[in-house]
N, C-alpha and C positions, 0 to 999 in steps of 0.2 A: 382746566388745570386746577382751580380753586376745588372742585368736584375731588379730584380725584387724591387730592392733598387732606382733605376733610377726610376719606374714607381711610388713608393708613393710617391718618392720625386714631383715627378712633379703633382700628383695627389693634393699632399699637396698645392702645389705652386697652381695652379690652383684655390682653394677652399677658400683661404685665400686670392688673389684677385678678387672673382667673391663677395666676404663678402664685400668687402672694396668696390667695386663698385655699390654697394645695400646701404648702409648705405651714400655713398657721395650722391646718387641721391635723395636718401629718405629724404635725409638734405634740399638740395636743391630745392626741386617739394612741390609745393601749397599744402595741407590743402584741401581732399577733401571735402565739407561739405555737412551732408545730414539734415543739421537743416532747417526750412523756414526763405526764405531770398528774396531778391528783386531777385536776380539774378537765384530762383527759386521758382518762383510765383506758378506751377501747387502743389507744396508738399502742405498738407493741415493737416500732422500729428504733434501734440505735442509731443516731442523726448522722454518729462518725463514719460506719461501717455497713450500714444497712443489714445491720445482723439481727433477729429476731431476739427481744429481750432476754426470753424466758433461757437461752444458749447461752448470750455473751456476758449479761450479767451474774451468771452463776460462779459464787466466788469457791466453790470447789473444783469447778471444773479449770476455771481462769489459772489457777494455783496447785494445778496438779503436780504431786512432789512425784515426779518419775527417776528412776534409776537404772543405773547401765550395769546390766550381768558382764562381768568379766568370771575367765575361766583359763588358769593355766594349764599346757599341755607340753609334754613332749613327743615328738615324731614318731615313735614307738606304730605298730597295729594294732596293739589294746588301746592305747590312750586315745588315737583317734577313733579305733570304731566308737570309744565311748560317748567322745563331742559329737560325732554326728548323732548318737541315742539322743543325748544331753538337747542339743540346738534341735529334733524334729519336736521332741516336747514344749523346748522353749516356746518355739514359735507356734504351738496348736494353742497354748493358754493367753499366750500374749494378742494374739490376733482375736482369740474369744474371749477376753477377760471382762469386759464390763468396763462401768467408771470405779469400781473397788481397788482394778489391777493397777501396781505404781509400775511394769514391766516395758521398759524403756529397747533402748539398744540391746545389741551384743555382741561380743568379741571375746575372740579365743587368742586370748597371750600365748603365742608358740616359742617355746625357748628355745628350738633346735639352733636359732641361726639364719635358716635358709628359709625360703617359703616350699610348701606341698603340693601336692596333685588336687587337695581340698577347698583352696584359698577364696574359689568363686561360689563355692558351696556353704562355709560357713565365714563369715565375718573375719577378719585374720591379723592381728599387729604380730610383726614377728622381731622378736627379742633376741636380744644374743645372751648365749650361756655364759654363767662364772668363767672363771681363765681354766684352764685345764687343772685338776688336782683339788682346786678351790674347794670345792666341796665336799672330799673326801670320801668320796663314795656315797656321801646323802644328798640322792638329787633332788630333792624336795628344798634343798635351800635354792636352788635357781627360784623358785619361786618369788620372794619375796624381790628379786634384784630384776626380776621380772617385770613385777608391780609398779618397780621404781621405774624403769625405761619406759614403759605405757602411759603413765600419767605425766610423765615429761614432755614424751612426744606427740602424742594422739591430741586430739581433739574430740574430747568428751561433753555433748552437749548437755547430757543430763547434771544435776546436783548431785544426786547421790548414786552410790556402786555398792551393787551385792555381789560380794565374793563368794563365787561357788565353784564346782567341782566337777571334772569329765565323770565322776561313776556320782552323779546327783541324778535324778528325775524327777523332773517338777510333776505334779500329782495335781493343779488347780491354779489359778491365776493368785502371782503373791503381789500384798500391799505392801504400800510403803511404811514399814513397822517402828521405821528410827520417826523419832521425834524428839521433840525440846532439847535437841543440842545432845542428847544420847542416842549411839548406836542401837542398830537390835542384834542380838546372835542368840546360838544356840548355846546351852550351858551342855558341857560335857562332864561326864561323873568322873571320868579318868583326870582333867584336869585339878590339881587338888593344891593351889598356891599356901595354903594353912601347913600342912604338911611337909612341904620343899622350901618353906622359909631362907633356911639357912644358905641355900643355894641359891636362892630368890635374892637375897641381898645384897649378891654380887653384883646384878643389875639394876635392881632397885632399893636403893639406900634408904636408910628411916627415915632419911630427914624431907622423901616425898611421900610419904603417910602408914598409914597402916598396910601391910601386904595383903589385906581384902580389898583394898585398889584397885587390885590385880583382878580381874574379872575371871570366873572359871568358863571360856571359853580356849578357840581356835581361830584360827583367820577367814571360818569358812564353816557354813555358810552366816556372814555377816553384813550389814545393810550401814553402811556406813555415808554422813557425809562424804562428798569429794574434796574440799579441803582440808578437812581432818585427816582422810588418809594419806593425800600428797606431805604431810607432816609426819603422818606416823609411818611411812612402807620404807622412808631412810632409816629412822631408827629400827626398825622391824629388820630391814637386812644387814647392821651392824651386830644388834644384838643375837640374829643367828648364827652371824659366823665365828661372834667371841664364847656364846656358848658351845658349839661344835669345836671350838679350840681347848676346851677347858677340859681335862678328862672329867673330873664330879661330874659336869653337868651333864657333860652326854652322857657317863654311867647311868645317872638320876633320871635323867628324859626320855632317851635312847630315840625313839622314831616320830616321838610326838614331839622335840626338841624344838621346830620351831612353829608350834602351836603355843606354846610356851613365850617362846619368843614376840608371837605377835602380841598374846595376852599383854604382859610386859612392855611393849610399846606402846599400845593402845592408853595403858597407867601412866605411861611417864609422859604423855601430854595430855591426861588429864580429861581422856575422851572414856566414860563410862558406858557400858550396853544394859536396854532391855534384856533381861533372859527370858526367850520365848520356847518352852520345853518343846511344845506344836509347831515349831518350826521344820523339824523334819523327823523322820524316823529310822530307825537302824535294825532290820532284820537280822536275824532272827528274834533278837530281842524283843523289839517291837514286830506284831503281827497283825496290825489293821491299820488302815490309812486314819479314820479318824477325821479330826479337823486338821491334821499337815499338809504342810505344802510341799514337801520334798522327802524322795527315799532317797537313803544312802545305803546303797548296796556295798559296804568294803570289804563285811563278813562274809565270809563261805556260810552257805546255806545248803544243808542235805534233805531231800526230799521223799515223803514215803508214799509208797503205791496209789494211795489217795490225791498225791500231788497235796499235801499240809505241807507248812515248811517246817522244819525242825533242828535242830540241835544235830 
């Protein structure tokens, strides 16, 4: 008994300083670390995610500013053969674009009302038209009332929206061109706010700045924040339908009326745009693609023997 009482004692004794000797060294000894550090430059894993550094910390790719193509339509067989030109392009530049392209989502804002034979083919919100008469015969104002039921309902994951057009064709993968809190658009030669002042001040009074505020733009093609636009597409479709009310103004605008409009909008909240002239080009005018990202075919184009485009 005394034998075997001496052996756990000393087992005991044994166990309880070999503990004590583990916990002092363990107190004492550095911190091994298996995180990336200078002083182990070969590791190359992220400790959270096990993602390869040289991917996950790239703070361009982390931060890529993508944007959702919306494009209004109505039911018509031009307008859609168009979206389906429109979306096969979309989608050959988007899918090849590089890390350059910001080209996110896309959807086709259909104002008919009802849904199409196309819905599973191309991306589809389907909007309801003004009330009957509303528009006067200019259905280009469903547009903006359009913009407005979309951004209320939908669930838009990207930041920002470029507003484009069924008769557009993207020509190369486009980036994201808005920065620092300004839009990007194209500057149009017809738009000329200098000019229509006087008309101009119906909607935009002096006391919110000079009327070069007014951007010489259209609502399209433009790369706008998504919360900016959710602000400006209500004012955008009041102010189209107070100018299509007004005789001046429709005399003064006539079919570019709410091009005008958006411009105007986009001022009275105070959202300015890059003018990017290469953002698209307009045959016959223009005759070489160039550095643009987009044709807009709206003009008739006549063609001689040679197949040149011409005048």
């Amino acid at each position: 008994m005394g034998c075997g009482n001496l052996f756990f004692t000393v087992l005991i004794t044994f166990s309880v300083a070999l503990i004590t000797y583990n916990i002092i060294i363990s107190a004492n000894a550095p911190l091994k670390q298996d995180f990336p550090g200078p002083s182990r430059p070969s590791i190359k894993v992220d400790p959270l995610i096990k993602m390869p550094l040289h991917r996950s910390s790239s703070s361009e790719k982390s931060k890529k500013r993508l944007f959702h193509t919306a494009v209004t339509a109505s039911d018509s067989v031009y307008n859609t053969w168009q979206c389906r030109v429109m979306y096969y392009w979309f989608k050959k530049f988007r899918d090849g674009g590089g890390d350059e392209s910001g080209m996110g989502g896309f959807t086709r804002i259909l104002h008919s009302g009802k849904p199409d034979q196309f819905m599973d083919e191309i991306p589809t919100f389907v909007a309801q038209p003004l009330p009957a008469g509303m528009d006067q015969g200019y259905i280009v104002l469903n547009r903006p009332w359009a913009f407005v039921q979309w951004l209320q309902q939908a669930d838009i994951k990207e930041d920002y929206i470029l507003m484009s057009e069924p008769d557009h064709i993207i020509v190369k993968p486009i980036p994201n061109l808005a920065r620092d809190g300004l839009g990007a658009a194209f500057p149009f030669f017809y738009i000329e706010p200098k000019k229509y002042e006087t008309v101009l001040r119906k909607y935009f009074p002096e006391e919110k700045g000079p009327i070069t505020n007014i951007d010489p733009i259209g609502n399209s093609p433009v790369i706008v924040g998504k919360e900016f636009l959710k602000k400006i597409a209500p004012t955008w479709m009041n102010v189209s339908l107070a100018m299509k009310k007004d005789p001046e103004t429709d005399k003064a605008f006539g079919w570019v009326l709410e091009m005008y409009a958006y411009a105007v909008a986009s001022a009275l909240h105070g959202v300015r745009n890059i003018l990017y002239k290469d953002f698209m080009i307009q045959p016959p005018w223009d005759q070489e693609i160039g550095k643009t990202y987009i044709i807009h075919y709206t003009y008739g184009c006549d063609y001689t023997m040679k197949v040149l485009c011409c005048d």
